[in-house]
C-alpha positions as CSV (number, residue, x, y, z in Angstrom):
1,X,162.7,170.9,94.8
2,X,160.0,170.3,92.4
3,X,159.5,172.1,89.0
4,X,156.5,174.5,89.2
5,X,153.6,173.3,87.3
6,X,153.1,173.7,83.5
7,X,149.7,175.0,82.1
8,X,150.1,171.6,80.5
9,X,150.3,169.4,83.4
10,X,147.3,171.3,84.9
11,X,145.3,169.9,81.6
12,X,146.0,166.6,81.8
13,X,145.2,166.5,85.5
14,X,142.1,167.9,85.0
15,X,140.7,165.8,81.9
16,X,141.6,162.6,84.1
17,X,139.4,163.9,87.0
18,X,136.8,164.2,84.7
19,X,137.2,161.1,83.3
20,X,136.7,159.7,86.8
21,X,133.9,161.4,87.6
22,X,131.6,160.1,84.6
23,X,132.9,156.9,85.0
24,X,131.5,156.3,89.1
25,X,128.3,158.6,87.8
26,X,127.7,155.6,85.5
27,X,128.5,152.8,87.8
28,X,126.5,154.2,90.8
29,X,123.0,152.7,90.7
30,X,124.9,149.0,90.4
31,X,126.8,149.5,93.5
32,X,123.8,151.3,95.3
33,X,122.1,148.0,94.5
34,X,124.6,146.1,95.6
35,X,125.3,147.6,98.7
36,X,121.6,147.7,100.1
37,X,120.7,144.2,99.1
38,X,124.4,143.1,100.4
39,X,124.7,140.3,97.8
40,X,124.7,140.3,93.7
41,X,121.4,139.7,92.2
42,X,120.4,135.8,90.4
43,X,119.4,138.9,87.9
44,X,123.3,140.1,87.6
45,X,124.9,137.1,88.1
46,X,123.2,135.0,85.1
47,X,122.7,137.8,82.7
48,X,118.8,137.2,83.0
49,X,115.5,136.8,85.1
50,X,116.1,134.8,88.1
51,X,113.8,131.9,88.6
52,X,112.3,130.6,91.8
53,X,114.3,127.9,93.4
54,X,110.9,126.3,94.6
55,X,109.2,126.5,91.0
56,X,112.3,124.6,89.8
57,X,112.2,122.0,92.4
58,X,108.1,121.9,91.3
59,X,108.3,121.8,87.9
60,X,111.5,118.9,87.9
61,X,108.8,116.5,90.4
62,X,106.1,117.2,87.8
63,X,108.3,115.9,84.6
64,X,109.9,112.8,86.9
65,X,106.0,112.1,87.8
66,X,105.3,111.9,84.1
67,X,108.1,110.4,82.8
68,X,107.8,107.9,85.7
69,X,103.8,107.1,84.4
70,X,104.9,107.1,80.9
71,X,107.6,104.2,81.8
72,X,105.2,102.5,83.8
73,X,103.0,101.9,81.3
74,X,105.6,101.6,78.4
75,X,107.1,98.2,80.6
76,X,103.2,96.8,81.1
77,X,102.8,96.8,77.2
78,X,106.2,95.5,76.6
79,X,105.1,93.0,78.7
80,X,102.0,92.2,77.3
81,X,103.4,92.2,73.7
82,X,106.2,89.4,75.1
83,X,103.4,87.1,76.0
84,X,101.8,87.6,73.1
85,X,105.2,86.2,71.0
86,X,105.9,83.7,73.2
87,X,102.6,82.5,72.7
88,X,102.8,82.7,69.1
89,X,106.2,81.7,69.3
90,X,104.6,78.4,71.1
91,X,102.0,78.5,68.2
92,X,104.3,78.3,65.2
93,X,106.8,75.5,67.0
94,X,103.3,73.7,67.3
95,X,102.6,73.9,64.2
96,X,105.8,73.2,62.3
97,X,105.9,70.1,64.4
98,X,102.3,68.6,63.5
99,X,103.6,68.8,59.9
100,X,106.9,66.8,61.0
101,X,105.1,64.2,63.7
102,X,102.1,62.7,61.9
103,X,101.0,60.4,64.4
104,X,100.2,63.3,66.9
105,X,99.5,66.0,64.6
106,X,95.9,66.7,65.4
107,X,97.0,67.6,69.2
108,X,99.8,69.6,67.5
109,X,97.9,71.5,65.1
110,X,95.0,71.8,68.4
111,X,97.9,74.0,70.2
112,X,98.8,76.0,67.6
113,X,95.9,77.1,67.0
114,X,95.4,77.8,70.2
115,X,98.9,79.6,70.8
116,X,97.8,81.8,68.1
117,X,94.6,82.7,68.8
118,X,96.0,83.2,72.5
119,X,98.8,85.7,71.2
120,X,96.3,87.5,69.0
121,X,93.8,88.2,71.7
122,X,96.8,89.2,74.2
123,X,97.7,92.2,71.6
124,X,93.9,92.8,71.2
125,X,93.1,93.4,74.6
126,X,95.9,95.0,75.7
127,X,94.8,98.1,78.3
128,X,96.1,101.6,77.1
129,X,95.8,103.2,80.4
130,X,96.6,102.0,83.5
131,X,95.9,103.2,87.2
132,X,97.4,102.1,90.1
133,X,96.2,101.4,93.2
134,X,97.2,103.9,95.1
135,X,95.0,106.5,92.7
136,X,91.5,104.0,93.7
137,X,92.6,104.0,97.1
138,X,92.5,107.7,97.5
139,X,89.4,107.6,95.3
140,X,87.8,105.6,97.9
141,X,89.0,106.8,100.9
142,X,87.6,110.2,99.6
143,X,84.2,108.6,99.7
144,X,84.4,106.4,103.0
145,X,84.9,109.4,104.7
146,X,81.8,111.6,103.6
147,X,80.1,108.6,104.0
148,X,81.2,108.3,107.3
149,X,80.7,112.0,108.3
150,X,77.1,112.0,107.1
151,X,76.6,108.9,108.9
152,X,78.1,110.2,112.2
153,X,76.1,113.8,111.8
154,X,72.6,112.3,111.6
155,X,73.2,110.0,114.5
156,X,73.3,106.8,112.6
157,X,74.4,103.5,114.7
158,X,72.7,100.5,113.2
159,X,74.2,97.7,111.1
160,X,74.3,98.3,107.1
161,X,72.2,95.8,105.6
162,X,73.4,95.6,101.7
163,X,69.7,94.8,99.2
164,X,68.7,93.6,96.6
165,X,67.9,94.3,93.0
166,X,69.3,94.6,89.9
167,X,72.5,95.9,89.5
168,X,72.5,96.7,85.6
169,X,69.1,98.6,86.0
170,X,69.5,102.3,85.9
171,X,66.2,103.2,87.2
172,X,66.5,105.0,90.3
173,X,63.9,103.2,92.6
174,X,65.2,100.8,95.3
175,X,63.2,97.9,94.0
176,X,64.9,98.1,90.5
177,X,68.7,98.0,92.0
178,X,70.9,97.3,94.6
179,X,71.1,99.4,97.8
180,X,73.0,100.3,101.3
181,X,70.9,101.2,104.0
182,X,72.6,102.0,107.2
183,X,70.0,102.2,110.0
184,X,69.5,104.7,113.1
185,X,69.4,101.9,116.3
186,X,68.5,98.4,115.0
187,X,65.8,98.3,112.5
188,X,63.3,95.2,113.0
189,X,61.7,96.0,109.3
190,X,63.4,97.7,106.5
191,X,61.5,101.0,105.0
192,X,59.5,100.7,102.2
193,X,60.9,100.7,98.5
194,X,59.6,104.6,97.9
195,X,61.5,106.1,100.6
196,X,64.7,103.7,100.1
197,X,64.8,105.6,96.8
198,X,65.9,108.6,98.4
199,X,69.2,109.0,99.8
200,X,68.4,110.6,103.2
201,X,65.3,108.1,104.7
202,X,62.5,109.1,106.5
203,X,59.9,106.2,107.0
204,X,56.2,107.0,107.3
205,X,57.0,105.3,111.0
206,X,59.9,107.9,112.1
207,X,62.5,105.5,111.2
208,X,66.0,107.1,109.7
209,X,68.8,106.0,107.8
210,X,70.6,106.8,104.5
211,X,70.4,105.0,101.6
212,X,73.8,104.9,98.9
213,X,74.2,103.0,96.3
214,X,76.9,100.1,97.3
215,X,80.2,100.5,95.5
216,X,80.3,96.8,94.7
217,X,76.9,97.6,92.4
218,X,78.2,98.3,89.5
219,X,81.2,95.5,89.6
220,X,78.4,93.0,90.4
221,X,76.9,94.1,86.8
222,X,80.0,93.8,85.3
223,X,79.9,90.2,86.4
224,X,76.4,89.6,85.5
225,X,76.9,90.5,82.0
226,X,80.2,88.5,81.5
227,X,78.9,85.5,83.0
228,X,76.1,83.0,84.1
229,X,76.2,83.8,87.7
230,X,74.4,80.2,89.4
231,X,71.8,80.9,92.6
232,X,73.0,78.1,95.1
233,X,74.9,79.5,97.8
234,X,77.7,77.4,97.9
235,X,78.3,78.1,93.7
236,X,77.5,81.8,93.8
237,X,79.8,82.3,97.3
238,X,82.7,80.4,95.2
239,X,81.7,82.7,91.8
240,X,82.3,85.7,94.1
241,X,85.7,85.2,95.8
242,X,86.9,83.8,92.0
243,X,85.4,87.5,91.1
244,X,87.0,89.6,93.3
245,X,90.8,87.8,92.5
246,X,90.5,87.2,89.1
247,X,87.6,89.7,87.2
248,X,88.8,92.8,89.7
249,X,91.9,92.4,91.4
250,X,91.0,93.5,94.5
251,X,92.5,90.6,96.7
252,X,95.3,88.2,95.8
253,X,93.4,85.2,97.5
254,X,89.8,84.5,98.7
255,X,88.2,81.2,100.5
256,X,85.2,80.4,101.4
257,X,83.2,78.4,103.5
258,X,79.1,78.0,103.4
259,X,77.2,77.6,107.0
260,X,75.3,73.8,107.4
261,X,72.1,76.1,107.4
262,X,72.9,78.3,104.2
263,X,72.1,81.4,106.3
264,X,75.9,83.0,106.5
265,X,79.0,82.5,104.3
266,X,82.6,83.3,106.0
267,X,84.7,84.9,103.4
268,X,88.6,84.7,104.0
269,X,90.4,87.6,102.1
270,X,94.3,87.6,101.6
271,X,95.8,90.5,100.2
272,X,93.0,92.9,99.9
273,X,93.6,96.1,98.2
274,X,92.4,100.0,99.0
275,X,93.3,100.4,102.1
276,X,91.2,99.4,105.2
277,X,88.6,96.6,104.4
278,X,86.6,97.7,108.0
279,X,85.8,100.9,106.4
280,X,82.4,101.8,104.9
281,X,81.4,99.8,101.9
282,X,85.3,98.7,101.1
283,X,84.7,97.2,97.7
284,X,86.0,94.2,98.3
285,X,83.5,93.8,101.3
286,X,80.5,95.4,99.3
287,X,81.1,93.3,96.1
288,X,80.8,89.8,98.3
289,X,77.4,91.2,99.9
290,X,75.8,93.0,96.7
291,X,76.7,89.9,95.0
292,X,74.9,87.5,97.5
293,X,71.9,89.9,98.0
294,X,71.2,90.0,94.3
295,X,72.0,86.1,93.9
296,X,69.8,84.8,97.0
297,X,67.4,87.5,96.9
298,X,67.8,88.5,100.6
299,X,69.3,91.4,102.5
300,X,72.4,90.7,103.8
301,X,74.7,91.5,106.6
302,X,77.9,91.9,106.8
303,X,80.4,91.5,109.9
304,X,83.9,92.2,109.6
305,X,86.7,91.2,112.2
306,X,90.3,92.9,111.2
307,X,92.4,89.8,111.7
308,X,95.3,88.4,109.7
309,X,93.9,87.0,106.6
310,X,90.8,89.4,106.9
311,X,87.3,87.3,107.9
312,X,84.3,88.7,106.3
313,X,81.3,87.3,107.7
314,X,77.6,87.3,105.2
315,X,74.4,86.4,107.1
316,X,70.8,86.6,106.1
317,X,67.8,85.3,107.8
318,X,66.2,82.1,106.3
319,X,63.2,82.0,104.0
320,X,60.0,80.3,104.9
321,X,60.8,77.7,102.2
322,X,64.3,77.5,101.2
323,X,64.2,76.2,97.8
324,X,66.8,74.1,95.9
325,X,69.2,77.1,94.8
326,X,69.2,78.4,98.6
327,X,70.4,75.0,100.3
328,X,73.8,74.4,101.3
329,X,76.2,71.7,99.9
330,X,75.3,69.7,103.1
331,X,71.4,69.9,102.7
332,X,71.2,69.3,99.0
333,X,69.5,65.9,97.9
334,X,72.0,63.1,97.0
């Protein structure tokens, strides 16, 4: 049998259920929480705000993105700066050598000079920024397409013809720089210089078209003022292709070959960059025709058949009296 209980034993008991009570008072709202959301908070677990998983995954692209750019263009001027020591590298050799060899000094003391100058323009020139391809290409394609649309809503079918002008004038009349005019059926005569000023074209005749400004324009000025640019066709076709491999990097290869009658040149493009060259006024295309419409002083059009190396075709009608810069390697006088 058990001992009746003390008034003391009835204390203790009752100070303990008290205890007990303030003690799942106070833990309550955390197992309330618990329970309805059925798993412990980000917020519990870490002892702080939870971030979103997707902001994380965001914010880690961004910094790989820039720290991929910043790498990029950390290795191009590493590179650069490597030619430019090899070059003085080849410079110093030289001329340590023309002081040892006197009997072919003055050639030695020629390429050191030249190694020199060679490694001091490489640092001097060397590009701060660079952007890829990929960036012009959506550039581009960005265009071509509200080019395209604007072309498809008014109806437009003809043939672009690519004219003349200057391409470093800034004025903004079509006689004073170059211009694309996409026609509506085929056009016999082109619209007058007023109203191929404006970029939607309505001819005192009815005729329609539109009107841009042709995105090989302003690389064609670019090559105008760092270079004599000659007139005959076969020179200036030749001028071009070098151009667009060389000045631009827009193709890793370019050949050409002149027509007997000087009328059409047949571009032959390896490698061309931004995309699709059958597309609206691909720069590649457009700096070839701007280039020969401003050299012959013609309009120009341009035909091109997606094969494998890309053929660009260039035709323009002949002039009454083809002069000397106009004939073709075959016509000129021996």
């Amino acid at each position: 049998m058990s001992a009746p209980p003390t008034d003391e034993t009835e204390a203790t008991r009752d100070a303990v259920s008290d205890r007990d009570v303030k003690r799942t008072s106070s833990a309550a709202p955390t197992t309330a929480t618990a329970d309805e959301t059925g798993e412990e908070s980000p917020a519990d677990a870490e002892g702080g705000p939870a971030e979103p998983p997707l902001q994380r995954q965001v914010e880690m692209l961004e910094a790989e993105n820039e720290r991929l750019r910043t790498e990029y263009a950390r290795a191009r001027r590493v590179g650069y700066r490597r030619t430019a020591l090899g070059l003085a590298a080849i410079g110093i050799v030289a001329a340590v050598a023309g002081g040892i060899f006197a009997n072919v000094r003055a050639v030695l003391f020629a390429l050191a000079a030249t190694g020199l100058f060679a490694a001091v323009l490489t640092l001097w020139v060397t590009p701060e920024r660079f952007v890829s391809a990929d960036v012009g290409e959506r550039v581009y394609t960005a265009l071509a397409e509200t080019h395209e649309a604007a072309i498809a809503e008014l109806g437009l079918d003809g043939d672009p013809v690519y004219l003349p002008g200057d391409p470093r004038s800034t004025s903004p009349a079509a006689t004073q720089r170059p211009r694309l005019y996409v026609p509506r059926g085929t056009a016999s005569e082109l619209p007058d210089a007023e109203s191929l000023s404006e970029t939607f074209v309505i001819g005192p005749d009815g005729e329609r078209g539109l009107a841009v400004t042709p995105a090989g324009a302003p690389l064609v000025a670019e090559l105008y003022r760092t270079q004599r640019v000659p007139s005959a066709v076969n020179q200036l076709a030749t001028t071009l292709a070098d151009a667009v491999v060389e000045l631009f990097g827009l193709a890793d290869r370019v050949n050409t070959e002149v027509d007997r009658t000087g009328t059409q040149v047949v571009f032959e493009i390896h490698g061309a960059v931004y995309g699709d060259p059958a597309r609206f006024d691909h720069p590649v295309v457009s700096v070839l025709a701007v280039g020969l419409a401003v050299g012959l002083e013609t309009p120009v059009h341009v035909d091109v058949a997606e094969t494998t190396p890309l053929v660009v075709t260039c035709s323009w009608e002949a002039a009454t009296s083809e002069g000397e810069e106009n004939r073709s390697p075959a016509e000129s006088p021996e």
